[in-house]
C-alpha positions in Angstrom: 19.2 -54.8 -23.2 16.9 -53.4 -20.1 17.4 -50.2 -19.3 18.4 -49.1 -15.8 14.6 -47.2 -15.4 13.1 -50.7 -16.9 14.9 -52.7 -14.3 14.6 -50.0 -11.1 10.3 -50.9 -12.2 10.9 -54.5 -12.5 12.6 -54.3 -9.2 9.7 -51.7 -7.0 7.1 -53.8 -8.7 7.5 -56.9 -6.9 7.4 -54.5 -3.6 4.5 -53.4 -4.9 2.7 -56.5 -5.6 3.6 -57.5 -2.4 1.3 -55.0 -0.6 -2.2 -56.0 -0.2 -4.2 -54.8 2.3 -4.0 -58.0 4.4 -0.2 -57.7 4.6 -0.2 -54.0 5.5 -2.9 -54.6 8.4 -0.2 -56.9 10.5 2.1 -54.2 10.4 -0.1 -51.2 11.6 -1.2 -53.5 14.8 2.2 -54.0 15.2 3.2 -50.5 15.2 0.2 -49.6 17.5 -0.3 -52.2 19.7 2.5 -54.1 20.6 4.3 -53.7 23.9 7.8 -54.1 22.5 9.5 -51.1 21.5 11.9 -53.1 18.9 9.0 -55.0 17.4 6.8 -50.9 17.2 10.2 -49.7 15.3 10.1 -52.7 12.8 6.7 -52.3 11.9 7.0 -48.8 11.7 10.7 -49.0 9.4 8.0 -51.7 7.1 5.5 -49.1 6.5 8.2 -46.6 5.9 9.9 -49.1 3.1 6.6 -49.6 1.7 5.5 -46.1 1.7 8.3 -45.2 -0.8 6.0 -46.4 -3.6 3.7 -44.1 -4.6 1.0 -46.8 -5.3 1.3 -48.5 -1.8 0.0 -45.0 -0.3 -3.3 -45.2 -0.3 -3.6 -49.1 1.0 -1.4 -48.0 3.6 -3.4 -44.9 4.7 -6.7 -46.9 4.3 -5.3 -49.6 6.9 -5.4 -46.7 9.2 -1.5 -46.5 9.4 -1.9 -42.8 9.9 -3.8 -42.5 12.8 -1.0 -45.4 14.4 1.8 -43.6 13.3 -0.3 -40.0 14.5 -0.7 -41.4 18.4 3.2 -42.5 18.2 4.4 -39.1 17.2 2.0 -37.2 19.3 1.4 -38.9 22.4 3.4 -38.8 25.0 2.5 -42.1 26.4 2.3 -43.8 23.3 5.9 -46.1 24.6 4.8 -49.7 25.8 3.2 -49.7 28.8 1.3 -47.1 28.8 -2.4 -46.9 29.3 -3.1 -47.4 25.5 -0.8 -50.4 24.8 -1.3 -52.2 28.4 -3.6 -54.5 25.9 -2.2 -55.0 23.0 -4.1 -57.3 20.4 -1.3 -59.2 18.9 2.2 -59.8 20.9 5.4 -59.7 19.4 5.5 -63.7 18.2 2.5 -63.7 17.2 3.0 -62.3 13.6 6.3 -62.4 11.8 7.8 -59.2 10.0 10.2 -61.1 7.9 7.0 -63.2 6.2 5.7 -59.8 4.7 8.4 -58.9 2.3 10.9 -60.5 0.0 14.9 -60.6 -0.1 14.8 -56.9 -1.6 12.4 -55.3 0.9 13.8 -56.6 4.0 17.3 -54.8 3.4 15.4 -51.2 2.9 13.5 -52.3 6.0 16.6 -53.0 8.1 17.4 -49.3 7.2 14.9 -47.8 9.0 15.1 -50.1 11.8 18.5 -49.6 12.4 17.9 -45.9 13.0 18.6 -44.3 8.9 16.6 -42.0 7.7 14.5 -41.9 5.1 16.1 -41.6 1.6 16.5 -38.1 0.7 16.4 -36.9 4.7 19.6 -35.4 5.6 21.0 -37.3 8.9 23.6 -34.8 9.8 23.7 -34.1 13.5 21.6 -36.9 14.4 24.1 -37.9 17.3 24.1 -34.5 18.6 20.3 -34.0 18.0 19.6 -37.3 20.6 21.9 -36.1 23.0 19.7 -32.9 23.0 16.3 -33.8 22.6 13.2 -32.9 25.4 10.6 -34.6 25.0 9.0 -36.8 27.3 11.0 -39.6 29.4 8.5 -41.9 28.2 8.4 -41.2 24.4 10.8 -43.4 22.1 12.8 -40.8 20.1 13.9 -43.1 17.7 10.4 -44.4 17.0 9.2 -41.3 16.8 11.6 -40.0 14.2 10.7 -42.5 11.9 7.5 -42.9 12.5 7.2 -38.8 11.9 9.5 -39.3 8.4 6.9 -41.9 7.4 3.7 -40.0 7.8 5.7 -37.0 6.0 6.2 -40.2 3.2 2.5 -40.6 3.1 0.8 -37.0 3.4 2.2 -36.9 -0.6 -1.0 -38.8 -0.8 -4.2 -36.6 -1.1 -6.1 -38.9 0.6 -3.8 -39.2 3.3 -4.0 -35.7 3.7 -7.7 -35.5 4.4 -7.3 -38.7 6.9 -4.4 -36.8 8.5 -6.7 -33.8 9.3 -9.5 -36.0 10.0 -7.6 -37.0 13.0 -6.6 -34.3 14.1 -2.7 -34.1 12.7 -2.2 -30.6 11.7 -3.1 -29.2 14.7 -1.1 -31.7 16.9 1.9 -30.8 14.4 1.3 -27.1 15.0 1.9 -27.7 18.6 4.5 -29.9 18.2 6.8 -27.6 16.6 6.9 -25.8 20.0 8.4 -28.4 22.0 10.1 -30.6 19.6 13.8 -29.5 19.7 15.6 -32.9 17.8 16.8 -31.9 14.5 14.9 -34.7 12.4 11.7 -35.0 14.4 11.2 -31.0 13.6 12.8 -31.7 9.9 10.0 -34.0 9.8 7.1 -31.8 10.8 8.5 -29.2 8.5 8.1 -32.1 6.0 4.6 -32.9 7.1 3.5 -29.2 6.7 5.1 -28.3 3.6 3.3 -31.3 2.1 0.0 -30.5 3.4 0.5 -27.0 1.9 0.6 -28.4 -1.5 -3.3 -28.8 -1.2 -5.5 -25.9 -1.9 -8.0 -27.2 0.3 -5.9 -26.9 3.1 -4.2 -23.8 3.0 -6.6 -21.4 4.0 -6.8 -23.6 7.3 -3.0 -23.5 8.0 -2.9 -19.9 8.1 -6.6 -19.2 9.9 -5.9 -21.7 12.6 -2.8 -19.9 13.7 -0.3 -22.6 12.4 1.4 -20.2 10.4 3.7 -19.2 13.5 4.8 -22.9 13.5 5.7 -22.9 9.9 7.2 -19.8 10.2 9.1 -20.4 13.4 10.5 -23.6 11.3 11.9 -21.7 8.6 14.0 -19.4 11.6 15.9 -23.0 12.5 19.5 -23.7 12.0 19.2 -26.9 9.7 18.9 -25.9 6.4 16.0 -28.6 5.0 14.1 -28.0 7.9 14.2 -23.9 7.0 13.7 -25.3 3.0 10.6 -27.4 3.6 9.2 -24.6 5.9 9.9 -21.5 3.4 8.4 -23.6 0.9 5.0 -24.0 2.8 5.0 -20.6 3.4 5.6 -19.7 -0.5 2.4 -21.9 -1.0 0.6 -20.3 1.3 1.2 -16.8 0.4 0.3 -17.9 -3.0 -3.2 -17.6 -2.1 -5.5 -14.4 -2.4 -6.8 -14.7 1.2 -4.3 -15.8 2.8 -2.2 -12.3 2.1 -5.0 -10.4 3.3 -4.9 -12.5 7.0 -1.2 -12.7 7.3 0.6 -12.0 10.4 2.4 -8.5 10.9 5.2 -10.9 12.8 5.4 -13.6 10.7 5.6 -11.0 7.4 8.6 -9.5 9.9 10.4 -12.9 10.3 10.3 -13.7 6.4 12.5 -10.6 5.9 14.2 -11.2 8.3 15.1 -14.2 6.3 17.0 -12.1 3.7 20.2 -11.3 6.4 19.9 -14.3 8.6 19.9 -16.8 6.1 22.9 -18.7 5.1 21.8 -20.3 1.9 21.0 -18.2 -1.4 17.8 -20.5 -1.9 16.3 -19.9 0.9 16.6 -16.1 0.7 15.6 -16.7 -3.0 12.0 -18.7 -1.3 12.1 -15.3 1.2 12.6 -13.0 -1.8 9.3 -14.7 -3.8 7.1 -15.2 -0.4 7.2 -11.2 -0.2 6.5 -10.3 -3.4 3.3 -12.9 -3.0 2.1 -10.9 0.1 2.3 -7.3 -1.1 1.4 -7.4 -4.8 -2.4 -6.9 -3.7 -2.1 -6.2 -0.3 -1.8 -2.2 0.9 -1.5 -3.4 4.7 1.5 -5.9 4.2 3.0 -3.4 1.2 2.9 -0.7 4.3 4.8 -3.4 6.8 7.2 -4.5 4.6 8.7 -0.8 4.2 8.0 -0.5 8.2 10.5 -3.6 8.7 13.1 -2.1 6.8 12.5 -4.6 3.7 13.8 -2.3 1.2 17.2 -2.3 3.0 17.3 -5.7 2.9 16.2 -6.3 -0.4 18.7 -3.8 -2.3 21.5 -6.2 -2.2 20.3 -8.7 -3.9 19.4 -5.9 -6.9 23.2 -5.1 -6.6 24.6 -8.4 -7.8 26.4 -9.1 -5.1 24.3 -12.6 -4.8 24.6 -13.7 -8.5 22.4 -13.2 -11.7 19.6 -15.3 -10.4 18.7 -13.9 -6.9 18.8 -10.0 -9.1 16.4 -10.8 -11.5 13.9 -12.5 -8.5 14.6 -9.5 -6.5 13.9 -7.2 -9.3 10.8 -8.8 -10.0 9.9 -8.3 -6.3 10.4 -4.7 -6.5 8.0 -5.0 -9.5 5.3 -6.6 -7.5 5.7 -4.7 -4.5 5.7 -1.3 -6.0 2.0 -2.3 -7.6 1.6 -0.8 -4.2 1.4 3.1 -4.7 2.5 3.9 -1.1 5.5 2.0 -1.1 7.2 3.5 -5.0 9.0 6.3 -3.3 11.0 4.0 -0.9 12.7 2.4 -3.6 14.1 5.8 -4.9 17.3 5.9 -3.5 20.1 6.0 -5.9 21.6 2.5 -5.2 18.3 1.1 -5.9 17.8 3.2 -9.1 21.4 2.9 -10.2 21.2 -1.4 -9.8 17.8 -1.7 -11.7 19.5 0.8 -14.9 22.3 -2.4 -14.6 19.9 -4.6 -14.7 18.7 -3.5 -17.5 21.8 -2.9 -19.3 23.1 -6.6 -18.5 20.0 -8.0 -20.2 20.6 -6.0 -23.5 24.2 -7.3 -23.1 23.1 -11.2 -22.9 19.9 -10.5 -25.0 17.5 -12.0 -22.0 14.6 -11.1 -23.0 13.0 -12.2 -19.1 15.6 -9.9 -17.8 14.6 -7.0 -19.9 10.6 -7.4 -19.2 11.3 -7.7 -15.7 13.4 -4.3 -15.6 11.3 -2.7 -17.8 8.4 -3.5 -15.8 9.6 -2.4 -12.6 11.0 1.3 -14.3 6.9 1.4 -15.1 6.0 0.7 -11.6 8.7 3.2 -10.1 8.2 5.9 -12.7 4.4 6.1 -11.8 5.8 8.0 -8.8 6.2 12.2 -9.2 9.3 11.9 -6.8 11.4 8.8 -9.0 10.8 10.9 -11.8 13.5 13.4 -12.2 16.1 10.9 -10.4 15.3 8.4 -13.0 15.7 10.6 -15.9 19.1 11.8 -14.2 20.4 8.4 -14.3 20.2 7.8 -18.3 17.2 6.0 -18.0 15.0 7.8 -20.8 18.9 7.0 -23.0 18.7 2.8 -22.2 15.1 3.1 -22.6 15.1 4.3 -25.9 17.9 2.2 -27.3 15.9 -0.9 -25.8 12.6 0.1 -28.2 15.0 0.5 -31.3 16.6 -2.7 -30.8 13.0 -4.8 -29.7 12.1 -6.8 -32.3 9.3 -5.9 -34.1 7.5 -9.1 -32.7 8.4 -8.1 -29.3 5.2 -6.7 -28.3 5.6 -6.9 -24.7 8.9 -5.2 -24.6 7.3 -2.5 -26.6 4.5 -1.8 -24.9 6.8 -1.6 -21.9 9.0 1.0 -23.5 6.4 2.9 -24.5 4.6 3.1 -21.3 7.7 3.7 -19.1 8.6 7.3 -21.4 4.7 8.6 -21.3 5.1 8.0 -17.4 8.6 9.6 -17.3 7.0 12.6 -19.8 4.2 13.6 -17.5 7.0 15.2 -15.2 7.5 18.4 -17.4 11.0 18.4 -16.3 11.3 15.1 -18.4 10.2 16.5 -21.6 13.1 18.4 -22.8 15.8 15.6 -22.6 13.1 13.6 -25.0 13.0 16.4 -27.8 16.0 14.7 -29.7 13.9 11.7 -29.5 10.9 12.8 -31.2 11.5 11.2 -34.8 11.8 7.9 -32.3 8.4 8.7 -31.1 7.3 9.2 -34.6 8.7 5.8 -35.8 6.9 4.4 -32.5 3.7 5.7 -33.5 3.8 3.1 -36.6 3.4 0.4 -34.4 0.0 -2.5 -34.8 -0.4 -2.6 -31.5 -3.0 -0.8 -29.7 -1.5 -0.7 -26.4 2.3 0.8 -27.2 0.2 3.1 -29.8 -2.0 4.5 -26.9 1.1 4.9 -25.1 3.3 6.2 -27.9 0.4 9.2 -28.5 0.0 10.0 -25.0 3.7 10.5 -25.2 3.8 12.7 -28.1 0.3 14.7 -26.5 2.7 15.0 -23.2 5.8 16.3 -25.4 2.8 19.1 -27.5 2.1 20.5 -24.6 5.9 22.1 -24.0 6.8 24.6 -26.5 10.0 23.5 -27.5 9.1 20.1 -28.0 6.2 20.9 -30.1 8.2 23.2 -32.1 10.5 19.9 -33.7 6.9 17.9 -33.4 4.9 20.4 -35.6 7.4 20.2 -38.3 6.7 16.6 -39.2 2.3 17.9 -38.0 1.4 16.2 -41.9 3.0 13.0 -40.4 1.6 13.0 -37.6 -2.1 13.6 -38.5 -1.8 11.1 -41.2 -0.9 8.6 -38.4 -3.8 9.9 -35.8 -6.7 9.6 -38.7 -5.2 5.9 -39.5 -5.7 5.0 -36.5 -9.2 6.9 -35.6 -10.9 4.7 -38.5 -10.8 1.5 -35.5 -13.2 2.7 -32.5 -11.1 3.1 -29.7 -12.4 5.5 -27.1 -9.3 5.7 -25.4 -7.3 6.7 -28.6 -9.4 8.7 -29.8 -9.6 11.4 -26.6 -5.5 11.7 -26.6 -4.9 12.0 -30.6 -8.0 14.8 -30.1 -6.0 16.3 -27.6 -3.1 15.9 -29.1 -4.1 17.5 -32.8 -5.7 20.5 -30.3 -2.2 21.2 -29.3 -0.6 20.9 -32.9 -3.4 23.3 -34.4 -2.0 26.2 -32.7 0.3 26.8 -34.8 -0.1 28.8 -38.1 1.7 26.5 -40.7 0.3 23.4 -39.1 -3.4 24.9 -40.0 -2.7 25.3 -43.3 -1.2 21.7 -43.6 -3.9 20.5 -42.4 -6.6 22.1 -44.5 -5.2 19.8 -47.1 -6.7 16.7 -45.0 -10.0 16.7 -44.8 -10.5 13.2 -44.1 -8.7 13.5 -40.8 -10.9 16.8 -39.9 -14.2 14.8 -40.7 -12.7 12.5 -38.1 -11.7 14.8 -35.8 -15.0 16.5 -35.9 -16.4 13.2 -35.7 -15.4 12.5 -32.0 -17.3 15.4 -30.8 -20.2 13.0 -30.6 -18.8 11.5 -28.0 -20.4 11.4 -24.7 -17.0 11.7 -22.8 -16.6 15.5 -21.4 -13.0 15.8 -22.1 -13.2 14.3 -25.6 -15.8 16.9 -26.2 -13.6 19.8 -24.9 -10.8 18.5 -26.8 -12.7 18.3 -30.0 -14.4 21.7 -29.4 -10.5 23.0 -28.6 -9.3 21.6 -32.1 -11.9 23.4 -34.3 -11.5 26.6 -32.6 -7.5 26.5 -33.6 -8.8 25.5 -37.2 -11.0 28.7 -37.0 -8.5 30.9 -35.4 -7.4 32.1 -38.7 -7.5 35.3 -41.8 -7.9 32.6 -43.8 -11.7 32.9 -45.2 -11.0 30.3 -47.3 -10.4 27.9 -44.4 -13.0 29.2 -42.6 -15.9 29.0 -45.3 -14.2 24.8 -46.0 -14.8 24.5 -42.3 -18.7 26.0 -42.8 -19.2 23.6 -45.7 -17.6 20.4 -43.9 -20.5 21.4 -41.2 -18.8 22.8 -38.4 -20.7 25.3 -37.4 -23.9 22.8 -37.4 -21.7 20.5 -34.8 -20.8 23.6 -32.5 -24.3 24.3 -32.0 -25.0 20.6 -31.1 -22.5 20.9 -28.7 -24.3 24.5 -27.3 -27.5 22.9 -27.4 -26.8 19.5 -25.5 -23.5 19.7 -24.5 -21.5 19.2 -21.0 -20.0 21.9 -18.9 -17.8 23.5 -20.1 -18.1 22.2 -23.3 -21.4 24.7 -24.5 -19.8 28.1 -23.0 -16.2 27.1 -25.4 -18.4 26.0 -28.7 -20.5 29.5 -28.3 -17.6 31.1 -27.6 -15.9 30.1 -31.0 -19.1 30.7 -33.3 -19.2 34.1 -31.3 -15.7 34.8 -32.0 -14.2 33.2 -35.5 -17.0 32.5 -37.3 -19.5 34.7 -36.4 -20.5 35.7 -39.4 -21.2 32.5 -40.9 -22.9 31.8 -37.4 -25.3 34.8 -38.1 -25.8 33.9 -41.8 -26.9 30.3 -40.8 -29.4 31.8 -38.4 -30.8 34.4 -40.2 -31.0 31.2 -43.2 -32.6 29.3 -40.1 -35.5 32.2 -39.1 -36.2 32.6 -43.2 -37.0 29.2 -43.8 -39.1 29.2 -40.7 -40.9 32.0 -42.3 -41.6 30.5 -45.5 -42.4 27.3 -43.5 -45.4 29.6 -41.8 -46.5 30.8 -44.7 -46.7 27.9 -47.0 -48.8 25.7 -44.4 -51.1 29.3 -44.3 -51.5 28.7 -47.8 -52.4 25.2 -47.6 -55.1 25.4 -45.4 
């Protein structure tokens, strides 16, 4: 048996082997030229019938049913007997609608010209919408609302779309939307421009030419697929690079105004996703929203109060917003910080992994902010965020990384550090990761934790660990890694039991010493700041293993060719703890120059 998708074909596919080009041409003369207003709807309810099939689009746009249907919707004399009609090239009698189509098409005809909309276009309020219309005394509303649904029909066309702006459409659209008051004429040209919006060639022009106001003033109607079709154009539009760089201050203004006016969850959700489009990249419009009060309005919808759906798109708002640095500390009041810890939370409950990026992401983007810091850490965060990283898979590479980055953010606030010391065999068990992002992370972490004393107390006691982990990882060249673990083994070397553990590694001090050939000034002063702890010690043992690894021969590379302040530190250690094996190597240095001399006296 024939499915019901086998026989809906069977069924459109004698419509459209119906439509040649000679068939659609009596219909677009009908609909332009004819003086009878009844005989204009028909042709125009045909076309509409027709245009419902996608492959009947084109043959009708080529006839030049757009530019027909474009003076009927935007002329205001386009009724009969008006200047452009007083001649019209076939009458009424002259061609006969009902020879066009067969038994099926003529009842989705009669639809239209009985006044229905288009399938899928609401027709609520019509009635009222008539009795309230102001257009023109001489402009056909009914004709024109169905001759506007049927070029919002054919603009799904790409070639329609270039005919439509060939002739002019968009702008008299743009215009329109200012005087048009009937509910599905303006449905219509919200219709018309969210469609036009879907090509890229296009878009740039709808915002530049000022038609932006008209969209937007669309989406601030009462009908709700009117307001739909608008916020969707304006989602597309704010899509593109250029076009958040030349968007209206006012129109930016209205779309948040969306989130408390609007009385339908996906429109506020299209609202919610239009401004994270325009401040992810853009300072000016990151600046505006917090001047319209936008992060008032958006902190509800963190909250819950809206469903699951609308937190996790306003959370990823807050994510792209904050990528603007001026606008972090506005989102660190405690309802805001106290909904995105639930967020969180909620996501480990129901294991959504999308949920948990998103949060994560947007504790990174807030806790790059000196001022979210401390309230962060006050509200458990550094706690969840821990527990997160133990339970991540070990596949989970993104939720990870995230982990990772969000507690070296949180640890460059030295008030953050002493809540993580029970956390440091965590750290240490991070450190083990493969991937060289959450490592980089996990080590600037653990370099942010050496730096307070009582945190590198519990770190140094596990120092073996840890440098067997650093000179691992220092055998893959990665200039970034390699300036933190220096800095990071500096910090460790200070301390008197961690020297002598580490004297028993001489691999990772070859390493170490290694990255003082760098040509980056801090990795230098780093590397120059580790050998002088190794140095710093009674320990002429050490010392002389130092000497014989070639220490001493580095330092003075670094004196002779090094960059400020790199020279003055490396002179300073050879001065200070090894300065006798500094003089013993020069005075070795100035007798072999001797008996260098002398020997090429006695060869000549």
């Amino acid at each position: 048996p024939r499915s019901p998708a086998t026989r809906g074909r069977e069924r459109m596919g004698s419509i459209s082997a119906s439509v040649a080009p000679e068939n659609v041409l009596p219909l677009v003369d009908l609909a332009r030229w004819s003086t009878d207003i009844e005989v204009k709807r028909d042709a125009v309810a045909g076309l509409a019938s027709l245009a419902q099939t996608d492959v009947n689009k084109a043959v009708i746009g080529k006839m030049g049913a757009l530019v027909a249907l474009i003076d009927l919707v935007f002329r205001e004399d386009s009724s009969p007997g008006s200047p452009r009609n007083s001649s019209p090239r076939i009458a009424r009698s002259s061609v006969s609608t009902k020879q066009l189509f067969t038994p099926e098409t003529k009842g989705r005809t009669a639809r239209f010209s009985t006044g229905d909309n288009l399938p899928g276009l609401s027709r609520s309020h019509s009635l009222q919408a008539g009795s309230r219309v102001s257009v023109s005394s001489s402009r056909d509303v009914k004709l024109t609302r169905i001759s506007a649904q049927t070029i919002a029909l054919l603009l799904t066309n790409t070639a329609n779309q270039d005919r439509f702006v060939a002739a002019g459409g968009l702008e008299h659209t743009h215009r329109m939307v200012g005087t048009a008051t009937n509910v599905e004429i303006r449905e219509s040209l919200a219709s018309i421009l969210s469609n036009m919006s879907r090509n890229p060639e296009y878009q740039a022009k709808m915002v530049g030419d000022g038609g932006l106001h008209a969209v937007v003033e669309l989406g601030c109607s009462s009908e709700e697929k009117t307001c739909m079709h608008a916020a969707s154009c304006c989602k597309r539009l704010s899509a593109l690079a250029s076009n958040q760089q030349t968007w209206p201050g006012e129109c930016l203004e209205s779309v948040i105004g969306w989130l408390v006016s609007s009385r339908t969850l996906k429109l506020q959700k299209l609202a919610i996703e239009i401004v994270a489009n325009l401040c992810e990249a853009s300072e000016v419009n990151g600046a505006r929203f917090v001047e319209f009060d936008g992060v008032s309005k958006l902190t509800p919808f963190l909250t819950g109060v809206h469903g699951d759906e609308l937190r996790l798109v306003a959370a990823k708002c807050v994510g792209k917003v904050a990528c603007i640095q001026s606008t972090r500390s506005h989102f660190g009041s405690p309802e805001v910080i106290d909904a995105l810890h639930s967020l969180l939370e909620r996501g480990m409950v129901s294991k959504d992994s999308e949920q948990i990026q998103s949060a994560l992401h947007v504790f990174c983007q807030l806790a790059d902010c000196e001022t979210n810091k401390v309230k962060m850490r006050d509200t458990g965060y550094t706690e969840v965020v821990f527990h997160v990283e133990a339970a991540a898979a070990a596949s989970d590479k993104v939720v990870r990384r995230l982990c990772s980055r969000f507690l070296m953010l949180l640890a460059e606030s030295s008030e953050c550090r002493v809540q993580m010391e029970p956390h440091i065999p965590a750290v240490l068990n991070m450190m083990q990761s493969t991937d060289y992002g959450a490592l980089l992370s996990t080590t600037t972490l653990l370099y942010y934790l050496s730096d307070t004393p009582s945190c590198r107390a519990s770190i140094v006691t596990q120092a073996t660990k840890v440098m067997k982990l650093l000179n691992r990882r220092m055998v893959v060249p990665y200039a970034e890694f390699d300036k933190v673990a220096v800095k990071l083994a500096a910090n460790l070397v200070i301390d008197a039991q961690t020297k002598r553990e580490v004297m028993l590694l001489l691999p990772a001090i070859a390493n170490f010493m290694e990255a003082i050939k760098s040509k980056d000034n801090d990795t230098q002063v780093s590397t120059v700041r580790f050998l002088s702890g190794m140095a710093d010690t009674t320990d002429e043992a050490h010392r002389a293993e130092l000497v014989t690894m070639g220490v001493v021969r580095r330092l003075r590379v670094i004196v002779r060719d090094g960059k400020k302040p790199s020279p003055q530190m490396a002179l300073a250690v050879l001065r200070t703890h090894l300065k006798d094996h500094f003089a013993a190597i020069r005075i070795q240095a100035v007798y072999r120059g001797w008996l260098q001399r002398k020997w090429d006296k006695q060869s000549e």
